[in-house]
Structure formats: C-alpha cells, structure tokens
Backbone bond lengths (Angstrom), bond angles and torsions (degrees), N, CA, C in turn:
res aa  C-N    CA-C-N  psi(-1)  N-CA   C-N-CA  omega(-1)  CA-C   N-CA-C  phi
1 X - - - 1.442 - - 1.526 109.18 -
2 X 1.057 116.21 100.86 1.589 117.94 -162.67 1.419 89.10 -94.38
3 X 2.264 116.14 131.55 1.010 104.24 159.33 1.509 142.46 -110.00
4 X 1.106 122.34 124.31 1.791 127.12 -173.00 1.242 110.40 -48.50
5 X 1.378 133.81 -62.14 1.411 123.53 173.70 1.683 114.41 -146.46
6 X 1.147 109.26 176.00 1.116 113.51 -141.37 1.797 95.23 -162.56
7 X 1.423 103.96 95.67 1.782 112.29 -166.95 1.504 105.47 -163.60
8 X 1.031 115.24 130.79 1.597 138.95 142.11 1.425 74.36 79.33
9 X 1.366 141.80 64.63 1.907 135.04 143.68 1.556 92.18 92.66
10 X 1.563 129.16 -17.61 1.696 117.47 -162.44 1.398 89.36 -102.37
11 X 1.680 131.30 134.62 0.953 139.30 119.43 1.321 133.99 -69.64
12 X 1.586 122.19 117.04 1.311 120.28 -176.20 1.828 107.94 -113.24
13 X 1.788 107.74 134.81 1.284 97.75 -172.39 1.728 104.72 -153.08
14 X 1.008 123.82 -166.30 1.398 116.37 -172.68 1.444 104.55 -152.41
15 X 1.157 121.20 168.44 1.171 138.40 -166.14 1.768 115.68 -92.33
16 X 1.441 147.15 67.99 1.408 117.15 -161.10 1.483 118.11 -43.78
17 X 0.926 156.01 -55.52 1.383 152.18 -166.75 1.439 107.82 -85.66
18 X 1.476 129.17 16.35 1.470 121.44 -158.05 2.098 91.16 -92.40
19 X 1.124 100.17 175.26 1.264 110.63 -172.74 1.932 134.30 -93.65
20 X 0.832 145.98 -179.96 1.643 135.87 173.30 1.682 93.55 -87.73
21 X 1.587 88.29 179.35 1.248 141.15 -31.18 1.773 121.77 -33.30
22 X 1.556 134.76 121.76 1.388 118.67 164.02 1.554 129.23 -0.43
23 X 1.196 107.34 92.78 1.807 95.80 -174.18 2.130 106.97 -150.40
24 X 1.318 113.44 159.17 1.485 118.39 -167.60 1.317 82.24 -131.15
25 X 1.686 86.11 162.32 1.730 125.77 -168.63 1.900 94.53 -104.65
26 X 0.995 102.10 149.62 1.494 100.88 163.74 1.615 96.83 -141.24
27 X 1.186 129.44 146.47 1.207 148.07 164.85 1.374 130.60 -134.88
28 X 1.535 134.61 130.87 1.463 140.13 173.44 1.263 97.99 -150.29
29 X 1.499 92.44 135.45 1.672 119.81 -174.91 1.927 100.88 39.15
30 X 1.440 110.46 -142.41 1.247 114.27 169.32 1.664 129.86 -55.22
31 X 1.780 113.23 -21.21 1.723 112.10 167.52 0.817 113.93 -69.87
32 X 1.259 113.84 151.78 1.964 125.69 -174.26 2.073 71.18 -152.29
33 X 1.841 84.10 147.14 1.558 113.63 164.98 1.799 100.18 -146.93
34 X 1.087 124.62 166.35 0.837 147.99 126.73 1.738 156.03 -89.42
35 X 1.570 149.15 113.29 0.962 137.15 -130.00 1.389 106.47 -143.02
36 X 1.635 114.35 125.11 1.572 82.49 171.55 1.610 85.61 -120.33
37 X 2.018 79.64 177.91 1.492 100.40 -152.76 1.426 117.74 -102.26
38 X 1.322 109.72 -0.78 1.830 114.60 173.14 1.067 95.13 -144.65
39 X 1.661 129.03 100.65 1.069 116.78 3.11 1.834 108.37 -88.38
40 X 0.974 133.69 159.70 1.665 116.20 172.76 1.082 100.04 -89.57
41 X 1.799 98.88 115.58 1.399 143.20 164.00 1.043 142.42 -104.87
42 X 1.316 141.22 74.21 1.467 142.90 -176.80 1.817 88.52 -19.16
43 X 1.550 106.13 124.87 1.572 112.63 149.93 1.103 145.50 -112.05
44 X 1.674 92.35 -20.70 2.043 104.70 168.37 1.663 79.78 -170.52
45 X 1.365 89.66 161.19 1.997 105.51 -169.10 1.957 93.38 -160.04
46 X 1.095 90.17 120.28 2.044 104.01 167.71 1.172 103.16 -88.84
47 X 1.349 172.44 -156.16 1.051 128.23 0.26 2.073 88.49 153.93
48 X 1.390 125.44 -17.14 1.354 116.15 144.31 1.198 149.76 -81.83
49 X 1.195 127.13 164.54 1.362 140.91 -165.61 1.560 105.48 -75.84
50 X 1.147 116.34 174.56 1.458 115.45 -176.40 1.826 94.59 -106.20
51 X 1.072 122.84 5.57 1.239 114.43 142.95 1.323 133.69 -105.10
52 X 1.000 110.10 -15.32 1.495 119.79 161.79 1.439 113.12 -68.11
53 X 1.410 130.56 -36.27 1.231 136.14 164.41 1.492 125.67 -46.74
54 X 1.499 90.42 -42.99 1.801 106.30 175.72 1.363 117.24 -75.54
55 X 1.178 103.34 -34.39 1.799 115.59 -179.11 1.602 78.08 -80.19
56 X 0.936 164.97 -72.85 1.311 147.66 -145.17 1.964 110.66 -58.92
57 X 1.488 98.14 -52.42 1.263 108.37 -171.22 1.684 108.72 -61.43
58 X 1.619 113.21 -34.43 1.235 110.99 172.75 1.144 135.27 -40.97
59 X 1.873 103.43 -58.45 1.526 112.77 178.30 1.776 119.43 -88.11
60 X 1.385 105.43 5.11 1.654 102.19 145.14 1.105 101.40 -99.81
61 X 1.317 152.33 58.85 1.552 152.06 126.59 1.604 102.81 -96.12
C-alpha cells in the first residue's frame, strides 16, 4: 500500500494492483473512506464526520 501523502492525521494511499475507476483510500485512526479521483467522489466513508469528509475532499483537489 504505497503512501502519497501524509498530512494533518489523514493518510492517503492506494492499492498497487487495486482496480478502476482511479480512486484513493484515506484513513485516520479507526476512519477509512474511500475516493475516487475523476470525478472526486466520496464512495464509502466509516467512521468520519461530514467535515472531515470535506477537509478530505479539499486536499485531494
């Protein structure tokens, strides 16, 4: 699971062999979401806030 960045408690990373559409993992503490990236779309989310979601979606913009 190679990770791309790594800011403010969210690790975001991807899967090498994982599948389309283009999309990243974000994780902090016990939340995990998933995101894809054309268009960036919340696709499933555990355990964040709906601002934490937004602050997520931001800095993959």
């Amino acid at each position: 699971m190679p990770t791309v960045l790594r800011i403010l408690g969210f690790r975001f990373f991807f899967y090498s062999n994982d599948h389309e559409p283009i999309h990243i993992h974000v994780e902090c503490g016990d939340s995990t979401a998933k995101f894809n990236l054309v268009p960036i779309q919340l696709v499933k989310s555990n355990g964040f806030n709906a601002r934490e979601l937004k602050k997520i979606s931001i800095l993959i913009e």
